[in-house]
N, C-alpha and C positions, 0 to 999 in steps of 0.2 A: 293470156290472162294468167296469173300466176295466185296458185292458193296456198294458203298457209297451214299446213300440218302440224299440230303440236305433236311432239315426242310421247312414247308412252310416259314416262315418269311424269311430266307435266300433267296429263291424264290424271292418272292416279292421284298425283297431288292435288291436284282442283276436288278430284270426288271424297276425298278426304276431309278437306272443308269445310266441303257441303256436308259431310257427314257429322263432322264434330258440333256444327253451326244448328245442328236438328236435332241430333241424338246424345244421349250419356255416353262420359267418354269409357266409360265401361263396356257398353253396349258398339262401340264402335272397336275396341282391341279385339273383343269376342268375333266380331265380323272379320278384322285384319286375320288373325288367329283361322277362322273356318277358310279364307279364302288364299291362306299359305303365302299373304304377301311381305316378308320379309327382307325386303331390300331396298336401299337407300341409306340417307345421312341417319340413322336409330337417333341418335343424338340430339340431334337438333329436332328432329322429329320429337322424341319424347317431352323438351322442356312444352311444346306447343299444347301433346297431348296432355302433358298432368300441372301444365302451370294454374297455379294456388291451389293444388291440391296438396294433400300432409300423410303421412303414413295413416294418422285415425281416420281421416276422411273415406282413401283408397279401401280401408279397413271396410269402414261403413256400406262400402259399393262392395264389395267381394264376397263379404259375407252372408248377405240373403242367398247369391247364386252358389255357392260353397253349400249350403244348408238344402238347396232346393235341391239338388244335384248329386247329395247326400240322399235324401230320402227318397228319390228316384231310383236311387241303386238297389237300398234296399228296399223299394217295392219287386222291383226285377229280379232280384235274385233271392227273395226272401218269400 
């Protein structure tokens, strides 16, 4: 009987996906970002991740976690 293995990349790329297909694509770089996965085609990768998005948009997604992230700090060290 012979069984079919996908490759890690193919992995990752499927759970990718499934991530973008659920979640904000904000919410899913922050996960890329915490889990140090930087490797593959970036490129092509990115049009997928930020296709019709625009600098104001990405703005609009950055900005609340920029601010909450902000006043987080200075709860902690303040």
């Amino acid at each position: 009987m012979k069984v079919n293995i996908d490759n890690d990349y193919e992995i990752v790329k499927e759970v990718f996906q499934i991530l973008l297909e659920h979640l904000e694509t904000s919410k899913v770089m922050r996960f890329w970002s915490i889990c140090k996965l930087g490797y593959g085609d970036y490129l092509k990768l990115k049009d997928k991740l930020f296709a019709g998005e625009t600098v104001d948009s990405l703005y609009e997604k950055i900005k609340p976690f920029q601010d909450e992230k902000l006043a987080n700090e200075e709860v902690n060290n303040g």
